[in-house]
C-alpha positions in Angstrom: 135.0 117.4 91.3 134.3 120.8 90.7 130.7 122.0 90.1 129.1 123.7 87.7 127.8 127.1 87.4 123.8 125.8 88.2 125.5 123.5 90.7 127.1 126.3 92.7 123.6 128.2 92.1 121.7 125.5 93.4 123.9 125.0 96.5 123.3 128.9 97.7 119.9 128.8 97.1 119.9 125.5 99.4 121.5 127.4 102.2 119.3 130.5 101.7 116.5 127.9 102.3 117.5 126.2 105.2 118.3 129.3 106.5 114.5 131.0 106.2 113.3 127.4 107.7 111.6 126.8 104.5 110.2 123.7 103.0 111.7 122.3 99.9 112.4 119.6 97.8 113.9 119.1 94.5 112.1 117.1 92.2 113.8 114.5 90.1 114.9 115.1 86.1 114.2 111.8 85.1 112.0 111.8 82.6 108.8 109.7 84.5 107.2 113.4 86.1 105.8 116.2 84.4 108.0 118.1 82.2 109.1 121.8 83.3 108.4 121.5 86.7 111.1 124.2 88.5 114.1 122.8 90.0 112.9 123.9 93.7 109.6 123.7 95.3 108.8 125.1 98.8 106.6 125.8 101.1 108.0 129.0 103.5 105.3 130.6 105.8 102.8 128.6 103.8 103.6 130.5 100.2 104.3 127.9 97.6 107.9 128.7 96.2 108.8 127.6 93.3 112.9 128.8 91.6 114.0 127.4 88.4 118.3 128.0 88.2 120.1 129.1 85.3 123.3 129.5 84.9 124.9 132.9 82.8 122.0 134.6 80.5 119.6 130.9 80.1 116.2 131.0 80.3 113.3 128.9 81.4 112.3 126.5 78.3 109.0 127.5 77.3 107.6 124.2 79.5 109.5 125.7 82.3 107.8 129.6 82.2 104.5 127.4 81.5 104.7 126.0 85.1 106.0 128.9 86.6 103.4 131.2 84.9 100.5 128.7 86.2 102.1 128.5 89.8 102.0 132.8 89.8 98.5 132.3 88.5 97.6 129.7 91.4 98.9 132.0 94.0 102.1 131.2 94.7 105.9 132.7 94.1 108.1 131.5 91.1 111.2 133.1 90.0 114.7 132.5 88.0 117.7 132.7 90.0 120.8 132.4 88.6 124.6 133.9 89.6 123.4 137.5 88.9 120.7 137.7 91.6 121.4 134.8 93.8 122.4 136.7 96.8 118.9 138.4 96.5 116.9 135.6 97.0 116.5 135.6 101.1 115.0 139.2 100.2 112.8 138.2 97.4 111.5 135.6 99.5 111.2 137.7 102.2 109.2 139.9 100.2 107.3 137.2 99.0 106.0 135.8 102.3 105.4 139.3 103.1 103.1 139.8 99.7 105.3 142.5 98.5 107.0 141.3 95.3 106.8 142.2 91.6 106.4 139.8 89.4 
């Protein structure tokens, strides 16, 4: 089965993880957490990550940039990764570790 354009999204970001040695895990969709959580959350040199995936020109759902604006406002690092800048994301983490990103 082929996968879709979020699936082949989500399975480089997975390698870009395990490759940094980060922390992650992917809550479940299912309706019984709290709505718009991001699709990742990490831990990677202890910065809490958090990356919602997109596929094409989607973005977040307003309960989505909610949690992602409150995760930037509790400190941590939360972006939108999609085919366009997935093969940035070992630098923006990088970067992110390191303090040095843009939000």
């Amino acid at each position: 089965m082929a996968k879709t354009p979020e699936g082949a999204v989500k399975a480089k970001i997975k390698l870009v993880l395990e490759e940094l040695g980060c922390w992650y895990f992917m809550p479940p969709a299912n309706g019984y957490g709290r709505a718009g959580i991001p699709d990742f959350i990490g831990c990677l040199n202890g910065l809490l990550i958090a990356i919602e995936t997109k596929s094409g020109k989607k973005e977040p759902t307003a309960l989505q940039a909610r949690e992602m604006r409150r995760i930037r406002e509790a400190g941590g690092y939360a972006v939108k990764i999609n085919e366009e800048n997935v093969d940035q994301l070992k630098g923006l983490l990088e970067a992110a570790v390191r303090r040095d990103w843009i939000l």
